[in-house]
NUMI-78095 format. One line per 3 residues: their letters; for each residue x, y, z of N, C-alpha, C. Coordinates in steps of 0.001 Angstrom, whole numbers, plus 500000, padded with zeros to 6 digits. Atoms other than C-alpha are relative to their C-alpha. Last residue first. Layout:
<pts>
a = X:Y:Z:X:Y:Z:X:Y:Z  ...
</pts>
This chain:
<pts>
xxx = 499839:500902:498619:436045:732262:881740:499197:500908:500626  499245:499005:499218:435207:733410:877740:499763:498950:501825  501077:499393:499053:434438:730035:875746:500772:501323:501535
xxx = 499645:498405:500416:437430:729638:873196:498804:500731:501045  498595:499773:499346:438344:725905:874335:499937:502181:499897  499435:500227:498373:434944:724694:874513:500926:500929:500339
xxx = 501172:499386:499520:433960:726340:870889:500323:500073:501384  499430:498461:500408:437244:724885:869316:498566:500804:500910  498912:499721:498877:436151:721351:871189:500626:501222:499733
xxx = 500372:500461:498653:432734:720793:869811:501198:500804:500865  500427:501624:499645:434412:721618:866115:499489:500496:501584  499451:500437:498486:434604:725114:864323:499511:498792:500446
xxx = 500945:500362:499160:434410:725028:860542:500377:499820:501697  499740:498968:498755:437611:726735:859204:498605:499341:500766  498972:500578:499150:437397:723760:856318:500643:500668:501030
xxx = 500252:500725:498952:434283:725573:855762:501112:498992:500394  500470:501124:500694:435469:728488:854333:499464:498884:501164  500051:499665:501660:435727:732191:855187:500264:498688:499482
xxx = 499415:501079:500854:434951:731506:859123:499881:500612:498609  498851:499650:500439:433806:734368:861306:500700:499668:498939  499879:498796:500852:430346:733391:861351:500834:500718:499828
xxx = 500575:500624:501135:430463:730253:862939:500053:500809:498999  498903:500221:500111:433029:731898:866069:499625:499317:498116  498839:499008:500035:430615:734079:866774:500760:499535:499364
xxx = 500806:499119:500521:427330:731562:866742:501569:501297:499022  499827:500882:501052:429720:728865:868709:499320:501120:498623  498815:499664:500380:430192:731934:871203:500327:499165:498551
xxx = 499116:498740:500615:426985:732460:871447:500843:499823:499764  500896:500099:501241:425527:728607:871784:500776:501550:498927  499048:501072:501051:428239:728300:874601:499492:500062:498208
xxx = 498900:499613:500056:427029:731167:876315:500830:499507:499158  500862:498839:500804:423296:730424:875928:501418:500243:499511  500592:500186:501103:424036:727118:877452:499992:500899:499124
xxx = 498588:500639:500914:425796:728210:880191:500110:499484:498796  499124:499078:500445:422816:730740:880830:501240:499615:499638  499566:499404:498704:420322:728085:880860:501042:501341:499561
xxx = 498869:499147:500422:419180:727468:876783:500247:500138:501435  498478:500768:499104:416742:724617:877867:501418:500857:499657  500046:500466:498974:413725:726903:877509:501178:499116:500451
xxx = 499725:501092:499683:414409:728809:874142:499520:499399:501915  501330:501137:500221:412820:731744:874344:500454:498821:500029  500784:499508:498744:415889:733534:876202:498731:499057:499882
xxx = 499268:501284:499104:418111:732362:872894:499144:500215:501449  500399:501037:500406:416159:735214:871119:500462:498426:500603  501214:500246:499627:417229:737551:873668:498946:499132:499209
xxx = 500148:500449:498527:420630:736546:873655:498342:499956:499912  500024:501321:499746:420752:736994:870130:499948:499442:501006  501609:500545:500726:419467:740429:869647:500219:498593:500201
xxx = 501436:499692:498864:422023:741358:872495:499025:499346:499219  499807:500738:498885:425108:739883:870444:498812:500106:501000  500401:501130:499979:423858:741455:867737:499900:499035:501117
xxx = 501508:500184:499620:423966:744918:869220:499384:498388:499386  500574:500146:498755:427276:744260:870348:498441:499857:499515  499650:500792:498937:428973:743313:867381:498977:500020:500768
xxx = 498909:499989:498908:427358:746172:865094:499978:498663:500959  498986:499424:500184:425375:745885:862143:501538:499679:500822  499462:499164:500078:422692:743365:862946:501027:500632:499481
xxx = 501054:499139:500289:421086:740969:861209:500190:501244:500818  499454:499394:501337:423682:738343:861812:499613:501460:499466  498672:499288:500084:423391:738383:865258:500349:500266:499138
xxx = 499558:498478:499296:419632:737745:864802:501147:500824:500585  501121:498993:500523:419534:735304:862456:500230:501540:500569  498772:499288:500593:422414:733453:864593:499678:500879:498837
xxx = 499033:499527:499282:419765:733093:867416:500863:500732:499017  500552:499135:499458:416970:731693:865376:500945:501211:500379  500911:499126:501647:419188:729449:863147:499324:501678:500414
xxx = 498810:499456:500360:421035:728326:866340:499898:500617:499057  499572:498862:498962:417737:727747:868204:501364:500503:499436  500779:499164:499645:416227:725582:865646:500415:500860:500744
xxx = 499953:498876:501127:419352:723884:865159:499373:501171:499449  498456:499223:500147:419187:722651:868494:500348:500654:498736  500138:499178:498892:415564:721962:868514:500794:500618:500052
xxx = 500949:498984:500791:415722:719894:865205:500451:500923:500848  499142:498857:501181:419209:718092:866832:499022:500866:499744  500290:500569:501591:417083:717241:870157:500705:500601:498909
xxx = 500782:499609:500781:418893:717891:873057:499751:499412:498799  501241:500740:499852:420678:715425:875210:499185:500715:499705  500437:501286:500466:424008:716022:873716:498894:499551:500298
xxx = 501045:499999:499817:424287:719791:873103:499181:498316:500469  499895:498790:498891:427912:720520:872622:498631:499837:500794  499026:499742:498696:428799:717601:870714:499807:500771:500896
xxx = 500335:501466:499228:425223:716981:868920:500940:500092:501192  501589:500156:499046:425239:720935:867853:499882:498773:501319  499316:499659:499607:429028:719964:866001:498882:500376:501462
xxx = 498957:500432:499198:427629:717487:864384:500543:500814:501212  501044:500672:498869:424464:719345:863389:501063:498861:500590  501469:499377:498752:426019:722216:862390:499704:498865:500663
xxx = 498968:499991:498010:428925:720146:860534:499087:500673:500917  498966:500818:499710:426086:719017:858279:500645:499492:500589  500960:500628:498606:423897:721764:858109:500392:499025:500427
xxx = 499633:499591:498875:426838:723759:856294:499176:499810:500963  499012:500429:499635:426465:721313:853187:501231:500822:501652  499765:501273:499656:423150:721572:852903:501241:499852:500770
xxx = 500869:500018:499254:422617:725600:853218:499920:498050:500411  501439:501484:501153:425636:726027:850697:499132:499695:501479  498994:501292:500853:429056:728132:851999:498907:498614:499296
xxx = 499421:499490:501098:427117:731370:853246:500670:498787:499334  499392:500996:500644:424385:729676:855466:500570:500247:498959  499821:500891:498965:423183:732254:857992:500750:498870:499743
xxx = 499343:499378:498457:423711:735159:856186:500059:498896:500647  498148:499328:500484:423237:733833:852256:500501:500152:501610  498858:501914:500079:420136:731304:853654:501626:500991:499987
xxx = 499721:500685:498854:418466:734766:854868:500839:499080:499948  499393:499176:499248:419019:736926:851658:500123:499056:501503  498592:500119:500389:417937:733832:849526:500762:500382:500814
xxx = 499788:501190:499995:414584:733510:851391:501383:499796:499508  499546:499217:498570:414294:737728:851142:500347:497813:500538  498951:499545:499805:414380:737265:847671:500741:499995:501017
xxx = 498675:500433:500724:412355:734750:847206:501057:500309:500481  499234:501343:499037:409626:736336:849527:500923:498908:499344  499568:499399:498894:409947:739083:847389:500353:499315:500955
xxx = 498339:499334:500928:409743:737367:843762:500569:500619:501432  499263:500997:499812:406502:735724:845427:501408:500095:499619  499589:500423:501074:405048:739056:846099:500795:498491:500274
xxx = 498749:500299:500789:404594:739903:849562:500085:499112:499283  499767:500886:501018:400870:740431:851102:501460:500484:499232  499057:499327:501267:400364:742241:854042:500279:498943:499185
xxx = 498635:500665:499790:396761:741679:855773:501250:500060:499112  499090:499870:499187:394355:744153:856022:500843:498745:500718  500685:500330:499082:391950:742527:853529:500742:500282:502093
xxx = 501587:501055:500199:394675:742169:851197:499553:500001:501540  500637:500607:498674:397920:744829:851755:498461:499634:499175  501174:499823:500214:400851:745537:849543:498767:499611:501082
x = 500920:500887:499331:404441:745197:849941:498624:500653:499964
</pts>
């Protein structure tokens, strides 16, 4: 990375790369075809949010669980991105995490979790 006028400038081959590297973590099975059940599954859990908003915050959120190493410390980077949100409450946040957890476990998408696998796996 380079710097213009003290600002950083990344190559267009870089921000490529790093545009691939994000879709691969957040959207390993095709970036269309896993926005899909996202935003079905978003609508069930989320119903009087806006889908953008809601996917906006699950993108944000599961960015930053992905992007760590370890369990836990994702789990923290994602809380505190879920914090900006404003209608995330804390039952909200909970439900968003666990859907986050349970999204990124999956090795295809006919493992997609539904509205009600999310409900039923939420810690008590």
């Amino acid at each position: 990375m380079g710097w213009f006028d003290g600002f950083p400038f990344v190559s267009k081959e870089e921000r490529e790369r790093r545009r691939k590297d994000f879709e691969k973590r957040i959207a390993p099975f095709g970036v269309e075809e896993q926005r899909e059940k996202l935003k079905v599954t978003l609508a069930e859990l989320f119903p009087k949010v806006d889908s953008t908003e809601a996917m906006f915050a699950f993108f944000d959120a599961k960015d930053a669980y992905t992007s760590k190493d370890e369990k836990e410390l994702g789990e923290h980077a994602a809380r505190i991105r879920m914090r900006r949100q404003k209608w995330l409450d804390e039952k909200k946040s909970a439900i968003m995490l666990c859907f986050i957890e349970m999204e990124t476990g999956i090795s295809s998408l006919d493992e997609y979790p539904t509205a009600a696998d999310v409900l039923k796996a939420l810690p008590e």
